[in-house]
C-alpha positions in Angstrom: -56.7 9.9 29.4 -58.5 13.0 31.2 -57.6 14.0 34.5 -60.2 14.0 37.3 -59.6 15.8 40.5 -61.7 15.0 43.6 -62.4 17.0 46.5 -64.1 16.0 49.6 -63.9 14.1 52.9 -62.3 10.8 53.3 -64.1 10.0 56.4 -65.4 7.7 59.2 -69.0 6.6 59.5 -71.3 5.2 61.7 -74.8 4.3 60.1 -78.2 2.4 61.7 -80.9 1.8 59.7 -83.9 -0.9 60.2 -81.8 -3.1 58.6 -78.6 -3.3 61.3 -76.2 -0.6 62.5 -72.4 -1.0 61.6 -69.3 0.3 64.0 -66.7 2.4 62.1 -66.4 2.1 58.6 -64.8 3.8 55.5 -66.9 6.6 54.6 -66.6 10.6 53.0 -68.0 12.4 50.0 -64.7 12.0 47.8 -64.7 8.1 48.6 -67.9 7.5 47.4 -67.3 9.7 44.2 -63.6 8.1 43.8 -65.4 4.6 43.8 -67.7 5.6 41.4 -65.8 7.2 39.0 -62.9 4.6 38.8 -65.6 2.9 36.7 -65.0 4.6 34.0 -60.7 4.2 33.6 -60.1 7.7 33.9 -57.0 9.4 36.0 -58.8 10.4 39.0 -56.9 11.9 42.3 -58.1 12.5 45.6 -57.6 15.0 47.6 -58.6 15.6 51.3 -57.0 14.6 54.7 -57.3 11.7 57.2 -55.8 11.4 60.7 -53.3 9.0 61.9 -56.2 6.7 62.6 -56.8 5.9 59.5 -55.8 2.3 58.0 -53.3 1.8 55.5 -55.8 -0.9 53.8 -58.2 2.0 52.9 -55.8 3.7 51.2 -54.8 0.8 49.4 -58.0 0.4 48.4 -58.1 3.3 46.8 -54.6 3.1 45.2 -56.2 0.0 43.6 -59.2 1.4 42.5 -56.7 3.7 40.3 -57.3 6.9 42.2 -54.6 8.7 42.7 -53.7 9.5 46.5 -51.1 12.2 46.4 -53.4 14.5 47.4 -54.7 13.6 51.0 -52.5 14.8 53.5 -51.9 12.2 56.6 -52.1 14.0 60.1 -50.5 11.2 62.3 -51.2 13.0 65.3 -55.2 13.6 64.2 -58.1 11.9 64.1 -60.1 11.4 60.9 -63.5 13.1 60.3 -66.3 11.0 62.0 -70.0 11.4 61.0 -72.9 9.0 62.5 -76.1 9.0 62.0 -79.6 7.1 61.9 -82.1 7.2 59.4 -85.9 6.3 59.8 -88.3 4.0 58.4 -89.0 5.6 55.3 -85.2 5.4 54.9 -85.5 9.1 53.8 -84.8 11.0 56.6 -82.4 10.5 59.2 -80.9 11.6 62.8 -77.3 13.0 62.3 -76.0 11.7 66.2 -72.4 12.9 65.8 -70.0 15.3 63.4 -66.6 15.3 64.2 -64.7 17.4 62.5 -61.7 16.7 64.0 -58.3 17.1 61.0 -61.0 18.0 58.5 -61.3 21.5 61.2 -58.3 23.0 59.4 -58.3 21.6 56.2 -56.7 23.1 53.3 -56.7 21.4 50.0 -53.5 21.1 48.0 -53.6 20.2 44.1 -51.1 17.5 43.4 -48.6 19.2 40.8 -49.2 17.1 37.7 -53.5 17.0 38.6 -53.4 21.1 38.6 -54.5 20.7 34.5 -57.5 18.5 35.4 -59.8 18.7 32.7 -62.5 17.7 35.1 -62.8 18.9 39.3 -65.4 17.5 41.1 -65.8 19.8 44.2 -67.5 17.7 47.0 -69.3 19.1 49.6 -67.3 21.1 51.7 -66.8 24.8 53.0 -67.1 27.4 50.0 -64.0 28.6 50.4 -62.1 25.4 50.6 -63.8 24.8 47.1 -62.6 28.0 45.9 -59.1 27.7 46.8 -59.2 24.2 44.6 -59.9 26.3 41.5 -57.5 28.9 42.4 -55.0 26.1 42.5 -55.3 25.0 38.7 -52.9 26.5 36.4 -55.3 26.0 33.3 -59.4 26.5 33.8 -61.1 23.5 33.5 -63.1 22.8 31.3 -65.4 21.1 33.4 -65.8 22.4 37.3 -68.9 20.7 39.0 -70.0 21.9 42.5 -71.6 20.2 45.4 -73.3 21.8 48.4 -75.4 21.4 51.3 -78.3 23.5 52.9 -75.7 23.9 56.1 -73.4 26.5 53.4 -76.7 28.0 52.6 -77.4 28.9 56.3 -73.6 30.0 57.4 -71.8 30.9 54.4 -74.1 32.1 52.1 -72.4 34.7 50.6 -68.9 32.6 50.3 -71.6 30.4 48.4 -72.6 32.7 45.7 -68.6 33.3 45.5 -67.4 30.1 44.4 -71.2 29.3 42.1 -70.1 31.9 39.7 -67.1 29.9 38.8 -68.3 26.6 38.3 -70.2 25.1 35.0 -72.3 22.0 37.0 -73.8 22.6 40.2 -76.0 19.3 41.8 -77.9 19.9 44.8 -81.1 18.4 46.1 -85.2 19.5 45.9 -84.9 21.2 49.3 -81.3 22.9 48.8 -82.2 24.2 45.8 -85.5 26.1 47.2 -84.0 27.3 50.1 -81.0 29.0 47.6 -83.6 30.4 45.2 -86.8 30.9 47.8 -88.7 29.4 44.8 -91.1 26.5 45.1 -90.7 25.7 41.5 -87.6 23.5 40.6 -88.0 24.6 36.9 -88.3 28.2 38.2 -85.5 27.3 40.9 -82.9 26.0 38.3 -83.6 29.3 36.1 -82.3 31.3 39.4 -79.5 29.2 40.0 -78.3 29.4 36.3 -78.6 33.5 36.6 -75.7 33.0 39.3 -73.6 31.3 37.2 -73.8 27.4 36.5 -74.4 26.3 32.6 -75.8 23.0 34.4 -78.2 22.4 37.0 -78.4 19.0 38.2 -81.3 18.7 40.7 -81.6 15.5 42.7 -84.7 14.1 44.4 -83.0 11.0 46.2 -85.4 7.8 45.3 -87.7 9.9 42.6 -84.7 10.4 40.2 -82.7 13.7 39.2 -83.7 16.7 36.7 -80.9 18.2 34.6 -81.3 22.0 33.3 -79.5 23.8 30.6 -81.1 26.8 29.4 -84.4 26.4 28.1 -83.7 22.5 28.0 -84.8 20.1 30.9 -84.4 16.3 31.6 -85.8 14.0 33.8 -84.6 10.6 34.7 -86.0 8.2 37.3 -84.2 6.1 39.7 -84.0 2.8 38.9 -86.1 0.8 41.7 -84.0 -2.0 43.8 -85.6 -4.4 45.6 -83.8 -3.2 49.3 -82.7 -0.1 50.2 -80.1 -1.4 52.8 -78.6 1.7 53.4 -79.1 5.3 51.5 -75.3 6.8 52.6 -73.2 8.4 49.8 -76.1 7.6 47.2 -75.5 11.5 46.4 -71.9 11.1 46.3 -71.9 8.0 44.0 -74.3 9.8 41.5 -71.7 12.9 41.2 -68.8 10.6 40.9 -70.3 8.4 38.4 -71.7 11.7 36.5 -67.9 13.4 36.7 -65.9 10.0 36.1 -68.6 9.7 32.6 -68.3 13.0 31.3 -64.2 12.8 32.4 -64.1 9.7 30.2 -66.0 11.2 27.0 -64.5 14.4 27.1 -67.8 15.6 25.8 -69.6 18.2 27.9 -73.0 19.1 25.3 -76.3 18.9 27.4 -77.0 15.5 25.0 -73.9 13.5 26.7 -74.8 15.0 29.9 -78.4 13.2 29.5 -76.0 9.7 29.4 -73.7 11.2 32.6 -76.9 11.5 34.4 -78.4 7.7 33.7 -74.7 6.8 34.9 -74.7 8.6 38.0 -78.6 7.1 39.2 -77.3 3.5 37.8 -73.9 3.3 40.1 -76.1 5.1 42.8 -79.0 2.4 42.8 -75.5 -0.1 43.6 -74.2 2.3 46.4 -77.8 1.5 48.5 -77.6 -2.1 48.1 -74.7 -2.7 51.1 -73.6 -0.5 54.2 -71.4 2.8 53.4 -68.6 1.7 50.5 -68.9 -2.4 50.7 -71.0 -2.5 47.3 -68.9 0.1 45.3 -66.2 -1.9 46.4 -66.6 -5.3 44.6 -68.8 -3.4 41.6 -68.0 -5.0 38.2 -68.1 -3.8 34.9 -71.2 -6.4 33.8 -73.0 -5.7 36.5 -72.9 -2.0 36.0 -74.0 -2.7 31.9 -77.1 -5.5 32.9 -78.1 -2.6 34.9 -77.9 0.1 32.7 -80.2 -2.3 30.3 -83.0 -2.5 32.7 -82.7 1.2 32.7 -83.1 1.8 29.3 -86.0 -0.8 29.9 -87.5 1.0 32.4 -87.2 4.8 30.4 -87.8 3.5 27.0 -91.3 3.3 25.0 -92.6 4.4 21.4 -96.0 6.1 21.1 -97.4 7.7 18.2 -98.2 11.5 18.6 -100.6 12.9 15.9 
């Protein structure tokens, strides 16, 4: 079974949308890509940190999900990272109203001994050089490393950035991150700049109009599959990586065909995550479910036409 390491918060969120507002619940990048990726029966570990705030039953709900939690250090006398925020009608755009960073201030990341030969790390969004001191961690490269970022990295650690790009295979980053990095309009023109700094793969996401995937001269385009509510649009980005990692973990197979599959996994378990407030519908996800779903995608993407 491959080995899947997880970085990223494990976190506390507050959301509002026009559909309701919640108090606090279980949130953080590496719990929404932990959720998704214990879809696919792979040996996934977690690692970040959590305050002594934190409830036992989250962790337990992780344990039982399969992912490993070894990894995420407990600061009983800290509080966990708290992020709250409100998002607007359109449900793509949002108000952040707090970031605390609170144990997540002083971080550092330690590789659980027997995950440091990870075929796969998935490096949630987090400071650059927290992210580099994960790969400096493993004693064997892996053969997978796949990077996440954020436009905040882009404006305060920008060279740190570049640093840690060069040594990853997979980065995925949004339409707007990935024009600010480059300064280019073009996403096709965009992705060729961010390959020249490294990444084999460039995974492009554009929220509720699908994600592009680049590998040299070879592009790919696939939609998101259309839900009838969008109840709340948190950790969508985080469920797509997961689900793209925890599928390309489970196959072992890293060619730009079976990334094309990795990608239609990460939008399907992402068109769940929207359905419910922060984790609730990752939570009770089942396997039949998951395959309906994946049919109405090939539905949806499918069609034969005669070119003369």
């Amino acid at each position: 079974m491959s080995k899947l390491v997880i970085v990223g918060t494990v976190a506390f969120d507050a959301i509002e949308t026009p559909f309701g507002k919640t108090d606090k619940i279980l949130g953080g990048a590496a719990t929404f890509i932990g959720l998704a990726a214990s879809q696919f029966n792979v040996d996934a570990a977690a690692v970040s940190v959590v305050g002594g705030d934190f409830p036992q039953e989250y962790l337990d709900l992780m344990i039982n999900k399969n992912i490993n939690i070894d990894g995420i250090e407990v600061i009983k006398e800290g509080k966990t990272f708290f992020w709250s925020g409100k998002y607007h009608n359109d449900m793509n755009t949002r108000d952040t109203l707090a970031t605390e960073l609170n144990v997540l201030a002083d971080f550092n990341p330690v590789v659980p001994n027997h995950y440091k030969n990870a075929e796969v790390v998935m490096l949630g969004n987090l400071h650059p050089m927290v992210q580099m001191s994960v790969l400096e961690q493993m004693d064997t490269k892996p053969k997978l490393a796949i990077l996440d970022t954020m436009n905040f990295w882009m404006d305060c650690a920008l060279e740190d950035l570049h640093a840690v790009i060069k040594k990853i295979d997979v980065i995925t980053i949004n339409d707007e991150e990935a024009r600010q990095l480059t300064g280019e309009y073009s996403l096709v023109v965009a992705a060729r700049k961010i390959h020249e700094m490294g990444p084999k793969y460039v995974v492009i996401k554009k929220g509720e109009h699908g994600a592009l995937l680049f590998h040299k001269e070879d592009m790919f385009y696939a939609p998101a599959l259309p839900v009838e509510e969008v109840f709340d649009p948190t950790g969508a980005g985080d469920t797509f990586a997961g689900g793209f990692a925890g599928y390309l973990a489970k196959t072992a197979d890293y060619s730009f065909e079976n990334m094309k599959n990795a990608v239609i996994y990460g939008s399907t378990l992402a068109s769940f995550c929207v359905e419910k407030f922060g984790t609730e519908r990752m939570q009770n996800l089942t396997t039949d479910e998951i395959d309906h779903r994946l049919e109405q995608f090939k539905k949806l993407t499918q069609f034969n036409i005669d070119v003369s």
